[in-house]
VONU-451964 format. One record per atom (N, C-alpha, C, O): residue in one letter; x, y, z. Coordinates in steps of 0.02 Angstrom, whole numbers, padded with zeros to 5 digits, always signed. Layout:
! residues N
AXYZ/...
***
This chain:
! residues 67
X+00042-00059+00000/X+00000+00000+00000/X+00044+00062+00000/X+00095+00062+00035/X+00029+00115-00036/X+00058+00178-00055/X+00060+00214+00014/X+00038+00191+00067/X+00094+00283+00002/X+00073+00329+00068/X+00022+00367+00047/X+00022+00367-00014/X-00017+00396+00067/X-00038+00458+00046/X-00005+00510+00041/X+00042+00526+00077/X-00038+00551-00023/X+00005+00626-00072/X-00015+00679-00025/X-00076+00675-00026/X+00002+00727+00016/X-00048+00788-00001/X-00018+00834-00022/X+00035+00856+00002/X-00054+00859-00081/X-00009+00906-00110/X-00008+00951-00094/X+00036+00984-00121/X-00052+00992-00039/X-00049+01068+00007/X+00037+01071+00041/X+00083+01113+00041/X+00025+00998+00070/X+00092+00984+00099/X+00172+01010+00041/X+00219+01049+00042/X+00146+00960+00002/X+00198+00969-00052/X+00219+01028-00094/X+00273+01034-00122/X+00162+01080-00095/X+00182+01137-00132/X+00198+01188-00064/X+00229+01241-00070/X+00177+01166-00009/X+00208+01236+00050/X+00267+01215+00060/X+00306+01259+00076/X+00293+01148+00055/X+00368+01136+00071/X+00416+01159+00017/X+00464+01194+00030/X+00398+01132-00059/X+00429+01158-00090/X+00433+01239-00116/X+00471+01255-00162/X+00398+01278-00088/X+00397+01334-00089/X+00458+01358-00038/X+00509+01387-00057/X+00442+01342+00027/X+00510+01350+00079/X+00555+01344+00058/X+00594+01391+00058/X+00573+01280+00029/X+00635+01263+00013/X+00670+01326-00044/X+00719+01363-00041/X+00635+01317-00078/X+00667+01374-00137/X+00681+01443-00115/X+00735+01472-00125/X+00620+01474-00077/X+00635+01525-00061/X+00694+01549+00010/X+00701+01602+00040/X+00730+01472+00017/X+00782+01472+00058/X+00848+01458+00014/X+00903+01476+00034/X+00841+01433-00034/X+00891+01425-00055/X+00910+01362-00080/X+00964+01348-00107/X+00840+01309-00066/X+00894+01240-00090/X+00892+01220-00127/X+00835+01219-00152/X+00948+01187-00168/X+00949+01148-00227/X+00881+01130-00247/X+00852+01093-00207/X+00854+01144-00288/X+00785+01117-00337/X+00780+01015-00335/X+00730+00984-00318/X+00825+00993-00352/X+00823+00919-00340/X+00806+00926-00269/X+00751+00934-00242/X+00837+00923-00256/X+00831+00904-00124/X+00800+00931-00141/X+00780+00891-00184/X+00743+01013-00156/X+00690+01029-00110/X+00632+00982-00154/X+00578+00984-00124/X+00630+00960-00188/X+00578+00933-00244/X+00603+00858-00206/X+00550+00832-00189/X+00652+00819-00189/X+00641+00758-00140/X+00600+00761-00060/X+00556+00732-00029/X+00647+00814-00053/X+00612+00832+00033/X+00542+00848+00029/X+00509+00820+00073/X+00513+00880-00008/X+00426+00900-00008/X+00402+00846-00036/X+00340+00845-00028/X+00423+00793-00070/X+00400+00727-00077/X+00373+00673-00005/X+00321+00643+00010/X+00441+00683+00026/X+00437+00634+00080/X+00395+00680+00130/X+00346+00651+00155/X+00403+00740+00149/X+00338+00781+00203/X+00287+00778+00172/X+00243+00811+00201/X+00261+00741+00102/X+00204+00754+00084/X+00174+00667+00089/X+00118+00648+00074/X+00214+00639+00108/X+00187+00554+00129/X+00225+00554+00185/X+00267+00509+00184/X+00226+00593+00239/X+00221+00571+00315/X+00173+00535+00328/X+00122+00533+00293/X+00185+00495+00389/X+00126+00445+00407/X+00131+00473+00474/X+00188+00465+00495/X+00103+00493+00503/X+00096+00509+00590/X+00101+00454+00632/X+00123+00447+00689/X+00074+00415+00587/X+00063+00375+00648/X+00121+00307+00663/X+00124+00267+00709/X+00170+00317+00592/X+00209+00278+00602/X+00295+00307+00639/X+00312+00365+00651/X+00331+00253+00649/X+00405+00281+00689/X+00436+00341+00652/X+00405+00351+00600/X+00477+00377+00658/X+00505+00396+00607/X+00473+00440+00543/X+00499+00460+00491/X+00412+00446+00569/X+00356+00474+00508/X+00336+00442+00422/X+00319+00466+00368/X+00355+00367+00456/X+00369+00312+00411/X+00415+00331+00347/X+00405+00315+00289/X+00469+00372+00373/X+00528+00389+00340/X+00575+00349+00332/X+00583+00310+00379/X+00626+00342+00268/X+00675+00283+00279/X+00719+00338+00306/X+00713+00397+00323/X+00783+00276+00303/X+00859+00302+00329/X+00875+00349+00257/X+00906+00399+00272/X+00863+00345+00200/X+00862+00395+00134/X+00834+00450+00139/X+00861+00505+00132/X+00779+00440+00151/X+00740+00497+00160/X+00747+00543+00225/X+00733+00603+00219/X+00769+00515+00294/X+00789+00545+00352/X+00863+00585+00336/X+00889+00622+00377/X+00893+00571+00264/X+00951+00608+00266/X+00945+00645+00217/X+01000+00667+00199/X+00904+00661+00188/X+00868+00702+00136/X+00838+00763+00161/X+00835+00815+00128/X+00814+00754+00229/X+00789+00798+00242/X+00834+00828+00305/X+00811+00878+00333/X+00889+00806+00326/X+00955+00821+00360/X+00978+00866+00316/X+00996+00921+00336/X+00980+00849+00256/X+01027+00895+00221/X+00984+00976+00203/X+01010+01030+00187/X+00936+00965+00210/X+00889+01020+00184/X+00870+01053+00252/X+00855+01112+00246/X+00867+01030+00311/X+00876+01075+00378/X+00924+01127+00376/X+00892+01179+00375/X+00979+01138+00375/X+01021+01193+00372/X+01004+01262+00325/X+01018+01320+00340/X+00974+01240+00267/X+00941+01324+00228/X+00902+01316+00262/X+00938+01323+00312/X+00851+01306+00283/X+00775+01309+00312/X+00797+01345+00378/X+00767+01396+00395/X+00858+01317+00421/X+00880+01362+00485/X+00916+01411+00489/X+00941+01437+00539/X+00923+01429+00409/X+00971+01499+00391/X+00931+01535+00366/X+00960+01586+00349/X+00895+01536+00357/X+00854+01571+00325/X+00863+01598+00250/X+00842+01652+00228/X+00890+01560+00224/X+00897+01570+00158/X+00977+01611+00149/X+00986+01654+00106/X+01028+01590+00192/X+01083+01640+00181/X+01151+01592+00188/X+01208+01608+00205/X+01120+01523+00167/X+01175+01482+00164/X+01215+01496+00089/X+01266+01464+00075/
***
C-alpha cells in the first residue's frame, strides 16, 4: 500500500525550500517525503534515505535562506 500525497503539503514545502535556497532536486525530494508522512508511524514512516534528505535540507530552512 502507497502513502498518501498531499499536495498542500507538497507545494508549501517546496515553496520553503526554494525561497531558502535549496537545490531544486533536495527541495523537490524533501517536499515529496513531508508530503507522505505517516503520523502515525516511527520515524514518520521515513526511511534512513529519506531521514538524510531531509538532514541535508535543515540547514537552509535554519538559515534562512543565507547559506
Amino acid at each position: 500500500m502507497s502513502k498518501p500525497f498531499d499536495p498542500n503539503l507538497y507545494g508549501a514545502n517546496l515553496r520553503a525550500c526554494e525561497e531558502r535556497g535549496v537545490p531544486k532536486d533536495l527541495a523537490e525530494k524533501a517536499a515529496v517525503i513531508i508530503a507522505t508522512n505517516d503520523a502515525g508511524a516511527p520515524n514518520l514512516g521515513r526511511t534512513v534515505q529519506d531521514q538524510e534528505i531531509i538532514l541535508a535540507v535543515l540547514p537552509y530552512l535554519q538559515s534562512g535562506g543565507k547559506e
